[in-house]
KEPA-197970 format. One record per residue: x, z, y of N, C-alpha, C in turn; residue in one letter. Coordinates in steps of 0.02 Angstrom, whole numbers, plus 50000, padded with zeros to 5 digits. Last residue first. Example, Ala and Ser with C-alpha at 12.3 -4.5 7.8 and 13.67 -1.06 7.14 Angstrom:
// KEPA-197970
    nc1    nc3    nc2   cac1   cac3   cac2    cc1    cc3    cc2  type
  50642  50354  49888  50684  50357  49947  50645  50394  50002     S
  50660  50390  49716  50615  50390  49775  50660  50390  49835     A
This chain:
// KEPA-197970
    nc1    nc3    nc2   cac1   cac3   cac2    cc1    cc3    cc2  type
  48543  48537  50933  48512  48597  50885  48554  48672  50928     X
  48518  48457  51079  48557  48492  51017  48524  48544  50985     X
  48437  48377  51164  48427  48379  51101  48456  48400  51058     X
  48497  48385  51295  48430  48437  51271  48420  48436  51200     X
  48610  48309  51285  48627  48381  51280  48553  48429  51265     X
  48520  48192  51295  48581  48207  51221  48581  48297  51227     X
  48489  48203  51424  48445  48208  51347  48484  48199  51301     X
  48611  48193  51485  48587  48240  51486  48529  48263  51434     X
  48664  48072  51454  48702  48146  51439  48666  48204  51434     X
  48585  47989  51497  48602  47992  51446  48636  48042  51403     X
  48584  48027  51652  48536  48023  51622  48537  48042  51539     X
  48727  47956  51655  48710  48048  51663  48649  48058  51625     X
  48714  47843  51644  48757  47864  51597  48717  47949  51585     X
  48705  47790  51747  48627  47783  51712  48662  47814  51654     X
  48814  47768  51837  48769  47829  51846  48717  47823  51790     X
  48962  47755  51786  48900  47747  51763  48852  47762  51766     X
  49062  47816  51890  49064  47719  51869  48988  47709  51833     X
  49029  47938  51870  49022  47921  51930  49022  47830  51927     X
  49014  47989  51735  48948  47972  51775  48950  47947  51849     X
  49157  47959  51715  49116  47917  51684  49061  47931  51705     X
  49228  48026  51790  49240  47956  51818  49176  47936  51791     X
  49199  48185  51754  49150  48131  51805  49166  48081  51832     X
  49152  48148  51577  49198  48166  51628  49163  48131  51690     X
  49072  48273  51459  49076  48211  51489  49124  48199  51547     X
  48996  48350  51324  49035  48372  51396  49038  48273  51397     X
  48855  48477  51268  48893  48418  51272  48940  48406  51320     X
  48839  48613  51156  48844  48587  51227  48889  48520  51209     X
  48826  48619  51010  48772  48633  51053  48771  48588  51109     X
  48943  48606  50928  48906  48542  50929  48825  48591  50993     X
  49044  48724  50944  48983  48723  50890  48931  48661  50885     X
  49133  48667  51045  49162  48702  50964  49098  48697  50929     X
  49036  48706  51150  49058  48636  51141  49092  48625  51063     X
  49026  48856  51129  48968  48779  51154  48973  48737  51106     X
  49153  48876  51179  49118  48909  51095  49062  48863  51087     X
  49191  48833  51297  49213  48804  51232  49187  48797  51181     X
  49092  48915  51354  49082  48846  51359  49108  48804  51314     X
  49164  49025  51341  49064  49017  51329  49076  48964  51312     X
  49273  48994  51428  49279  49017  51350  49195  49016  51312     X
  49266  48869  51546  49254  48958  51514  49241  48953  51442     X
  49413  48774  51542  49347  48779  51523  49355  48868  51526     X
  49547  48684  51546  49520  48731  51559  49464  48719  51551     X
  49610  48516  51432  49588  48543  51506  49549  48600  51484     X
  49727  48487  51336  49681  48511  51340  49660  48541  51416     X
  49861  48478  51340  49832  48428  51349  49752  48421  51361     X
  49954  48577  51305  49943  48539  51245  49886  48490  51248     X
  49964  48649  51419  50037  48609  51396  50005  48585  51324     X
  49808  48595  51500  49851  48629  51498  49924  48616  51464     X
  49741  48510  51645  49759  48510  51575  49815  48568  51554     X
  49633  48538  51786  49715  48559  51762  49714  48538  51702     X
  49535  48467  51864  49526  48491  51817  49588  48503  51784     X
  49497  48339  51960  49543  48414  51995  49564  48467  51925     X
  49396  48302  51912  49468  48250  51905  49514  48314  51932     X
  49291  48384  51810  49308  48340  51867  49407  48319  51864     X
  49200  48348  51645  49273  48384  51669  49302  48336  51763     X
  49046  48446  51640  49076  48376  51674  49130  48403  51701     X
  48936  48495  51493  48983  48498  51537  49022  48450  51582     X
  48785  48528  51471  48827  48476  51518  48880  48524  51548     X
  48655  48606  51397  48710  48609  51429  48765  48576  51427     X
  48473  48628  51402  48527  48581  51367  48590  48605  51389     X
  48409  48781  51329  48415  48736  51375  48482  48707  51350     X
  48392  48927  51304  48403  48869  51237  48390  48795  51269     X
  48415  49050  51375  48346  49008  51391  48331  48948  51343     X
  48527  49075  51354  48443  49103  51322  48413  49073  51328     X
  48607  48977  51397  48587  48969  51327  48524  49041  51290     X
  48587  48988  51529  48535  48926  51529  48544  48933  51421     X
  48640  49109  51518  48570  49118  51559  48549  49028  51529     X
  48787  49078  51503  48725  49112  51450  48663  49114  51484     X
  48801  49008  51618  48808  48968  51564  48765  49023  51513     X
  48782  49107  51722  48757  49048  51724  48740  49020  51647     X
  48910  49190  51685  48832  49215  51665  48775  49149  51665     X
  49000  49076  51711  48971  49123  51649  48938  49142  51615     X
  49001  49090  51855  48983  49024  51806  48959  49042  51746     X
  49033  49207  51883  48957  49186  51878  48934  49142  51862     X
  49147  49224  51821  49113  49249  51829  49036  49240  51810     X
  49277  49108  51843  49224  49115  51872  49162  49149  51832     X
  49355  49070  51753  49391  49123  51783  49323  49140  51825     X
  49344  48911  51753  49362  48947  51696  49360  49023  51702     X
  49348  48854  51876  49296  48883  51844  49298  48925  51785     X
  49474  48802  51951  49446  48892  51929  49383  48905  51899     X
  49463  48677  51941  49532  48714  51923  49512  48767  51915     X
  49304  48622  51872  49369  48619  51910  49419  48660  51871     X
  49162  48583  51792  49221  48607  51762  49301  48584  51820     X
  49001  48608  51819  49045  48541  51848  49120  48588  51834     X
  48871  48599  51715  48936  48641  51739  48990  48576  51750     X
  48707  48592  51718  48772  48548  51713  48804  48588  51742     X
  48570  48626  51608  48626  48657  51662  48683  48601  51659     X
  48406  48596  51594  48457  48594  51568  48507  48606  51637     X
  48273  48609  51634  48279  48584  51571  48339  48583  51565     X
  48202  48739  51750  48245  48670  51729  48237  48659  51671     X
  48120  48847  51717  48099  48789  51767  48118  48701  51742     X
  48239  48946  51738  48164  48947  51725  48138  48883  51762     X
  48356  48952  51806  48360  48921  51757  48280  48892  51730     X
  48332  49023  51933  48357  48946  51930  48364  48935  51881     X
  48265  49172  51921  48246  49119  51969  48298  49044  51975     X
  48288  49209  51788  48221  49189  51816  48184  49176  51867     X
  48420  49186  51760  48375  49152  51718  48303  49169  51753     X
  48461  49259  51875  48496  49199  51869  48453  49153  51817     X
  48426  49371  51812  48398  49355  51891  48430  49295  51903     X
  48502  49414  51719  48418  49422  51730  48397  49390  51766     X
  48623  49397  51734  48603  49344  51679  48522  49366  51694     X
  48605  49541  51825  48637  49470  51853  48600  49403  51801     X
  48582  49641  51730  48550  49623  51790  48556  49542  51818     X
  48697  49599  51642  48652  49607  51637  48573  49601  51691     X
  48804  49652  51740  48795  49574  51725  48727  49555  51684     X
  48836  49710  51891  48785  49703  51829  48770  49656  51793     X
  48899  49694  51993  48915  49675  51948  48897  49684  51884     X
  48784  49617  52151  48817  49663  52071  48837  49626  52040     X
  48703  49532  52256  48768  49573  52287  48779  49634  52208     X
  48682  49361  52260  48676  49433  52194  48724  49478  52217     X
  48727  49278  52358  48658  49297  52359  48650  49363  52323     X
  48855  49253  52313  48827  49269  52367  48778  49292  52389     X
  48849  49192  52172  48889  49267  52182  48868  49300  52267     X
  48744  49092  52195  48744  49142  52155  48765  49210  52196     X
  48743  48979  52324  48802  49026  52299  48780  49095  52265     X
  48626  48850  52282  48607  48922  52315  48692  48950  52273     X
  48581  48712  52320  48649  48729  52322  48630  48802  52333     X
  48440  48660  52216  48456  48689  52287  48543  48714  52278     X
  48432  48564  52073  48435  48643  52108  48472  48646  52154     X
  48398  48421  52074  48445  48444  52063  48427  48524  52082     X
  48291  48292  51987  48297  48365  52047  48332  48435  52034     X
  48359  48156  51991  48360  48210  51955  48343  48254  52011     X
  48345  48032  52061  48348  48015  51994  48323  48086  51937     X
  48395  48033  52189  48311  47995  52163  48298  47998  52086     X
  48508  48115  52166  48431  48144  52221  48387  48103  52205     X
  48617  48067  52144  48566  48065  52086  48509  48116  52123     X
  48709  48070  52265  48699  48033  52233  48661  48004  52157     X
  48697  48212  52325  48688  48147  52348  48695  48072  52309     X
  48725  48288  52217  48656  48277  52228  48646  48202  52298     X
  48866  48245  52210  48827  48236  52141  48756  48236  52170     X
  48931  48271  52320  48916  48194  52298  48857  48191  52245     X
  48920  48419  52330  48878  48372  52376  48863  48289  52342     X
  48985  48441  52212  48933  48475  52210  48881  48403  52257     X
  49127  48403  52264  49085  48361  52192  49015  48376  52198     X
  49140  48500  52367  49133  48428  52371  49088  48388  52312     X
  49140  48629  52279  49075  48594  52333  49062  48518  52357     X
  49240  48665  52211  49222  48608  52199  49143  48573  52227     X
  49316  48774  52251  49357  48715  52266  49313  48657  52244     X
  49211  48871  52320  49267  48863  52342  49297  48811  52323     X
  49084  48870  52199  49091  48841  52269  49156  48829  52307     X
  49115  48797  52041  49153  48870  52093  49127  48844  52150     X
  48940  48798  51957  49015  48759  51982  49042  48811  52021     X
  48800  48722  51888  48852  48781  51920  48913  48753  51923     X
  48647  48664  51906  48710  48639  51924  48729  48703  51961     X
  48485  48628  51845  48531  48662  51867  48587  48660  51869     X
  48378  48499  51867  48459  48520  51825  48475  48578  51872     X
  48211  48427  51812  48247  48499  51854  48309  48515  51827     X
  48183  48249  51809  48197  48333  51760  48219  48360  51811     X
  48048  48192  51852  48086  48189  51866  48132  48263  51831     X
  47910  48098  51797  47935  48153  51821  48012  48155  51812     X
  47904  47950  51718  47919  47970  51792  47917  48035  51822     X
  47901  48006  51579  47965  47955  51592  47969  47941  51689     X
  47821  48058  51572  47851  48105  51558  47908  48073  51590     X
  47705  47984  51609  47701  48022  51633  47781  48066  51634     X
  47690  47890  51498  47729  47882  51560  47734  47917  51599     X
  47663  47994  51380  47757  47958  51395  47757  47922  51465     X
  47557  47998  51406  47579  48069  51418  47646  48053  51429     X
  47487  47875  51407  47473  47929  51471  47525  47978  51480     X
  47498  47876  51262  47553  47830  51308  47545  47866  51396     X
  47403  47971  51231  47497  47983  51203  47543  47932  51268     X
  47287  47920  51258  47317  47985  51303  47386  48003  51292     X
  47293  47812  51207  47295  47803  51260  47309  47861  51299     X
  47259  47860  51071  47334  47822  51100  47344  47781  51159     X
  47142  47901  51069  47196  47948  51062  47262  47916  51083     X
């Protein structure tokens, strides 16, 4: 029997997790590109597919449908790469409730473009706060997975393991 348990941890420890990754395409594609170019051996990141491009409604219902059952279904957890407009983004949104039906991990990562506001506090979608306010979602900044890449890893099974 404890040869099929250790079978099953190495097994678990070289597959590779499925992240889904939302973000505004317009100002933060750059980050988008570095990030899978640079954790492509590590994480299988979800295809760069522009949501709002592909989903021609504003059904949001419809939309959180079809967003959870073709890119969330699958993954184990969402990273929201947090710029100047995500906050205001829509489909980030639905994104973000689509990976919390699904009761998947959720990563937030404040990029360096990321506005603070007059009390110091950087933008976020309001989902994301309520998240982060309730100990669910975890957040992180991306000097720190970019100086630490073995860091992300760490973020990211933290974030699967919230209650």
């Amino acid at each position: 029997m404890s040869s099929a348990l250790d079978l099953s941890s190495l097994l678990a420890s070289i597959t590779k997790r499925k992240i889904f990754v939302s973000y505004q395409h317009g100002h933060d594609q750059g980050y988008y590109d570095a990030l899978c170019k640079r954790f492509c051996d590590t994480f299988d990141l979800v295809q760069d597919n522009s949501v709002d491009r592909l989903i021609d409604s504003d059904d949001s219902e419809y939309v959180m449908r079809y967003i959870r059952e073709n890119y969330i279904t699958g993954s184990s957890s969402t990273i929201v790469l947090c710029g100047p407009e995500t906050r205001w983004r829509k489909f980030v949104d639905w994104e973000i409730k689509a990976t919390l039906d699904k009761e998947h991990g959720l990563l937030a990562v404040r990029l360096p473009s990321a506005p603070l506001d007059q009390y110091g506090r950087w933008n976020k979608p309001d989902r994301l706060q309520d998240n982060l306010d309730s100990g669910y979602a975890a957040w992180t900044t991306w000097g720190n997975i970019w100086e630490h890449p073995q860091v992300l890893a760490q973020w990211i099974e933290y974030a699967n393991q919230r209650p």
